[in-house]
C-alpha positions as CSV (number, residue, x, y, z in Angstrom):
1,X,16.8,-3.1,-8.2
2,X,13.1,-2.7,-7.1
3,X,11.6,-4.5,-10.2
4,X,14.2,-6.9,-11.1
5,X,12.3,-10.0,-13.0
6,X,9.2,-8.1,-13.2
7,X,7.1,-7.3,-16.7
8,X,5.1,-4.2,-17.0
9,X,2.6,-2.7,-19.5
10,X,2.4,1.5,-19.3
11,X,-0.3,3.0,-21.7
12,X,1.0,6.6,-23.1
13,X,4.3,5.4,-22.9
14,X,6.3,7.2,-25.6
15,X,6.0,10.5,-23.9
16,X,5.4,12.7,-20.1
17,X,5.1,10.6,-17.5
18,X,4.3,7.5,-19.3
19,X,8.0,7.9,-20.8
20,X,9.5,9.0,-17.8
21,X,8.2,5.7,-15.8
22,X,8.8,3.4,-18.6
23,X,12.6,4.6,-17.9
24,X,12.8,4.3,-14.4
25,X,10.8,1.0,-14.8
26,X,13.6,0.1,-17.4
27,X,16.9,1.1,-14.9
28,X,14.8,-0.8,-12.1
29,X,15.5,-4.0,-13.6
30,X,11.8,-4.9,-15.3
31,X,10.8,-5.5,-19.3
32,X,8.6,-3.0,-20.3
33,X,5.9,-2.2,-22.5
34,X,4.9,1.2,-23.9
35,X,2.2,1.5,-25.9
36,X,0.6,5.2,-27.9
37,X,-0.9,7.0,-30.9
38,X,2.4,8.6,-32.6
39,X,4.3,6.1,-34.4
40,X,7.4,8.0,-34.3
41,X,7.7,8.7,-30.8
42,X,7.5,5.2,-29.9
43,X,9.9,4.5,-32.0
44,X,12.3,6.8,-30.5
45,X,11.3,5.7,-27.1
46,X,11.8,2.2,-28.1
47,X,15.2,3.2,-29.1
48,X,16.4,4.9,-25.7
49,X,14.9,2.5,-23.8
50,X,16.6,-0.3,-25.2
51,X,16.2,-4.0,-25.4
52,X,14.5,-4.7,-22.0
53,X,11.3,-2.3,-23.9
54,X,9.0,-2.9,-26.1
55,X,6.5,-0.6,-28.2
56,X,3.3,-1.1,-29.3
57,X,1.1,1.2,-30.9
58,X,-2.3,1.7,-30.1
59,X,-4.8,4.2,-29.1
60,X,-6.4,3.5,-26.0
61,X,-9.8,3.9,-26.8
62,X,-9.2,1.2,-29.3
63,X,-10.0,-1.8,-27.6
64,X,-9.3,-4.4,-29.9
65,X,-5.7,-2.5,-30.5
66,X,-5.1,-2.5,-26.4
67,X,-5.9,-6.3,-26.6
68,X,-3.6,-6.5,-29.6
69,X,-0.8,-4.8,-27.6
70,X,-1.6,-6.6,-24.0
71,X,-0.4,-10.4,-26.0
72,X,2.1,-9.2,-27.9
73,X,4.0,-7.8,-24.5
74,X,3.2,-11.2,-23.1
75,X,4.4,-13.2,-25.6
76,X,7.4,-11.1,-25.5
77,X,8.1,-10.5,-21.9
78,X,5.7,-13.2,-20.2
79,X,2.7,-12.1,-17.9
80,X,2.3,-8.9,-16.6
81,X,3.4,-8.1,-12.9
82,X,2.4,-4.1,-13.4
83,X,0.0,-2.3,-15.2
84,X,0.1,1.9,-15.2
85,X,-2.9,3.1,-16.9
86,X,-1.8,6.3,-17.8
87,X,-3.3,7.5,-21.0
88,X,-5.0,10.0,-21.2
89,X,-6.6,13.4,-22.7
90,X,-7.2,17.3,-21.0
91,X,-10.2,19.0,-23.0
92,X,-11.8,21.7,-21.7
93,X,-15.5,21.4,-21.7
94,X,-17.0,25.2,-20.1
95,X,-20.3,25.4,-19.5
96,X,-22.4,26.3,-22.3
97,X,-19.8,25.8,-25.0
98,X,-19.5,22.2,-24.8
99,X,-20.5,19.6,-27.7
100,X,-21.5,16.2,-26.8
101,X,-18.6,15.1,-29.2
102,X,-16.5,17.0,-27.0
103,X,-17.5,16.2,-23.6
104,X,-17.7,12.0,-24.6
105,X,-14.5,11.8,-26.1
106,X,-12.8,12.9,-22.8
107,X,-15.0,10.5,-20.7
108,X,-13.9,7.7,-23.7
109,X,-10.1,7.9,-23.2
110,X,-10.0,9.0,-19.5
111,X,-12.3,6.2,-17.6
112,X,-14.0,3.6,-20.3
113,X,-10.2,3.1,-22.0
114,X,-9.0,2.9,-18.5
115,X,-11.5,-0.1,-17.7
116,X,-11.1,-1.8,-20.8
117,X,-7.7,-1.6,-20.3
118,X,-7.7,-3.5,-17.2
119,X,-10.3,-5.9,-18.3
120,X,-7.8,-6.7,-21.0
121,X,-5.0,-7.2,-19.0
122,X,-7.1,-9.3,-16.3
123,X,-6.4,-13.0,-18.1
124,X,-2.7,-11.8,-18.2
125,X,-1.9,-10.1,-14.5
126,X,-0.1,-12.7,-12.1
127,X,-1.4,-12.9,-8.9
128,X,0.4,-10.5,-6.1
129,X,0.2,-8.1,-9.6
130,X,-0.1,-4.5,-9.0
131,X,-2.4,-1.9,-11.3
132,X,-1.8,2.1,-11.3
133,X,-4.1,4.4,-12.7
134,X,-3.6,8.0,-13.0
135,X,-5.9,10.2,-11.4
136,X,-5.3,13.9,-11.5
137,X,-6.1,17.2,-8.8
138,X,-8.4,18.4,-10.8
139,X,-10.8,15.5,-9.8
140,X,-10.8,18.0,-6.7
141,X,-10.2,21.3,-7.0
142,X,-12.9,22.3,-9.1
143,X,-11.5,24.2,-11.8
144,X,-13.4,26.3,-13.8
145,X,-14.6,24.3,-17.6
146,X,-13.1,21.1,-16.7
147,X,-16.2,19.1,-16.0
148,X,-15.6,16.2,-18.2
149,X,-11.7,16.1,-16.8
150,X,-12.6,16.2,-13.3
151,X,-15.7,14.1,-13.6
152,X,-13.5,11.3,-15.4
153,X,-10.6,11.3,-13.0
154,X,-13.0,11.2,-10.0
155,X,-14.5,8.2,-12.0
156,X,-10.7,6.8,-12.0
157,X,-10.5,7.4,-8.1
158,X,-14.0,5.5,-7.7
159,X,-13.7,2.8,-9.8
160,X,-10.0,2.0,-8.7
161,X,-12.0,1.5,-5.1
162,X,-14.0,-1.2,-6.8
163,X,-11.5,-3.0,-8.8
164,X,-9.6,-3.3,-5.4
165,X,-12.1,-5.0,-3.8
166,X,-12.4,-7.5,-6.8
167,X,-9.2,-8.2,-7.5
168,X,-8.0,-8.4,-3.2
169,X,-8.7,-12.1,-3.0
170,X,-5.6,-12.4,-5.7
171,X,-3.6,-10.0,-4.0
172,X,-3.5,-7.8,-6.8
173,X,-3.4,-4.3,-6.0
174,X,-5.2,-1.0,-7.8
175,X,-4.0,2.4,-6.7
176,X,-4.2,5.8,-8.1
177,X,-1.1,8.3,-8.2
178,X,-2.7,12.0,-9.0
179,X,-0.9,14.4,-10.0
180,X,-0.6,18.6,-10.1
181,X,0.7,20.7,-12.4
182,X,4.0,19.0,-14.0
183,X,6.2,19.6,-16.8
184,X,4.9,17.5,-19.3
185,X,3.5,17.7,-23.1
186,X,0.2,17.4,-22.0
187,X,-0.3,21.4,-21.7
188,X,0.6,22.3,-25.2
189,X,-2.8,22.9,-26.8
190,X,-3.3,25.4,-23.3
191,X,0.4,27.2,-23.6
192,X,1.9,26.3,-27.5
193,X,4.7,28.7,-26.8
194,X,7.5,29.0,-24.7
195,X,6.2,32.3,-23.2
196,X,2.6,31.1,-22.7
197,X,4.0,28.2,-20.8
198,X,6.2,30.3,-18.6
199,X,3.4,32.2,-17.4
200,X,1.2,28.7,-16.8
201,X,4.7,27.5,-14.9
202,X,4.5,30.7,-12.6
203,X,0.8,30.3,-12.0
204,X,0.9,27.3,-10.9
205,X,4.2,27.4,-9.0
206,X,2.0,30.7,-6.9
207,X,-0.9,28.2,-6.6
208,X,1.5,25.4,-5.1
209,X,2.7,25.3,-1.8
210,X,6.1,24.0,-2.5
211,X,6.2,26.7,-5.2
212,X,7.2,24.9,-7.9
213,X,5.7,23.0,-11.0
214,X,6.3,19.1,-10.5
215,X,8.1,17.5,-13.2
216,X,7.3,13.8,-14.8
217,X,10.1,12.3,-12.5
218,X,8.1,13.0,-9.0
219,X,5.1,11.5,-11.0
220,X,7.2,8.6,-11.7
221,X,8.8,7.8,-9.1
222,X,5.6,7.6,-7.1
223,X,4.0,5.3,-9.4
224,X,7.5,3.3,-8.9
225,X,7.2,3.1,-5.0
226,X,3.1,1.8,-6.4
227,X,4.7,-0.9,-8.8
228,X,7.2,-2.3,-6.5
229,X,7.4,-4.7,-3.2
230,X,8.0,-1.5,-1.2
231,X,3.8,-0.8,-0.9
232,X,3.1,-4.6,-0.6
233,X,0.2,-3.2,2.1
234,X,-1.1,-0.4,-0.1
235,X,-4.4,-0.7,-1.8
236,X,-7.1,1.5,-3.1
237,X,-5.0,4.3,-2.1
238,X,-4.6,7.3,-3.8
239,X,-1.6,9.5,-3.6
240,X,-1.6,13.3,-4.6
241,X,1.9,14.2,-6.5
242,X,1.0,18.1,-6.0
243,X,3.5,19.5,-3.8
244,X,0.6,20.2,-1.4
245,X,-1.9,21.9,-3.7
246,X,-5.3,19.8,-2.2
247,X,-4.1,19.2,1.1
248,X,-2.6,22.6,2.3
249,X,-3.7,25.0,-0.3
250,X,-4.0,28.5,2.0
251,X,0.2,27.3,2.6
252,X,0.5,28.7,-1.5
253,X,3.0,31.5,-2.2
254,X,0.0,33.5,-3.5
255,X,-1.3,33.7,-0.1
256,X,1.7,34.6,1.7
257,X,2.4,37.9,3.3
């Protein structure tokens, strides 16, 4: 087992990728926190997970509550050996249709929770300790009213370069997995139904050279092969889960004869 004796802390755990890691983290031998907003799907996370897990909630632009939920997993499990920053929020902000409210709140949850998050966990990370954050394509690809998004995930890229240069003379490690399209919650204020989100699925799946939507799994199995002694070497990296959409984009189905 990868993580066997190892403690990790995953923001946005009860659901997506956050859930889906938190599992794998689980079967891979460490104790795991989860911490989010909906009380009942922690609960129910909590409960499938099993007795190696514990949930906390608290919203991530809550800084006190991230705290809060950073010394009760340590008093639990004992310091932290992972951290996977994963909250976070979509929000479209277009170009003249945009409120300040709207536009800050992304920026809030995406890169200052994602700071403050590490800062909290900083007294609490052993040495040799490694830190995920999740970045996202769409720092890249410039997609049409998703300023705030992009801006705040290319903030996550950026300031994951900086935290590795601070925290290299502990050997801690800060990486950023970024992902494509995937199958996860986070798209239900952009398809609600099951039709709507069959048409996003086969959009993207055009868009992507592998031709398919990536689900949570891929997502988390990357930020597995992050956690564990198996990228000992990797730092500041950051690995796109897209099945080729910002490397080899002209390779799409879209653009094939």
């Amino acid at each position: 087992m990868r993580l066997a004796n190892k403690t990790a802390l995953i923001t946005g755990g009860n659901s997506g990728i956050g859930l889906e890691t938190a599992r794998l983290f689980v079967a891979e031998g460490a104790k795991v926190t989860i911490t989010g907003r909906n009380e009942e799907r922690l609960a129910a996370a909590a409960k499938e997970l099993g007795a190696n897990a514990l949930a906390v909630t608290a919203d991530a632009t809550d800084i006190a509550a991230t705290e809060a939920a950073i010394k009760r997993a340590v008093e639990k499990f004992g310091r932290l050996d992972i951290l996977f920053a994963n909250a976070g929020i979509p929000g479209g902000t277009p170009l003249g249709a945009t409120t300040l409210q709207a536009f800050e709140s992304v920026i809030k949850t995406n890169i200052t929770a994602v700071f403050f998050t590490v800062q909290a966990a900083l007294p609490y990370l052993n040495d040799g300790a490694s830190i995920i954050l999740n970045g996202s394509v769409i720092s890249v690809l410039g997609n049409p009213g998703y300023s705030a998004y992009a801006a705040s995930k290319a903030g996550v890229r950026a300031m994951a370069r900086v935290m590795a240069s601070e925290l290299s003379p502990r050997g801690i490690r800060v990486n950023v997995v970024a992902p494509g399209g995937a199958r996860t919650p986070i798209w239900k204020s952009a398809a609600p139904s099951a039709e709507a989100f069959a048409a996003l699925e086969q959009r993207i799946a055009r868009t992507t050279p592998l031709g398919r939507m990536a689900e949570a799994e891929h997502i988390a199995k990357t930020v597995l092969f992050l956690a564990s002694d198996d990228s000992a070497h990797v730092q500041s990296a950051e690995i796109f889960v897209d099945g080729g959409a910002t490397g080899s984009p002209a390779g799409a189905p879209i653009f094939r004869g």
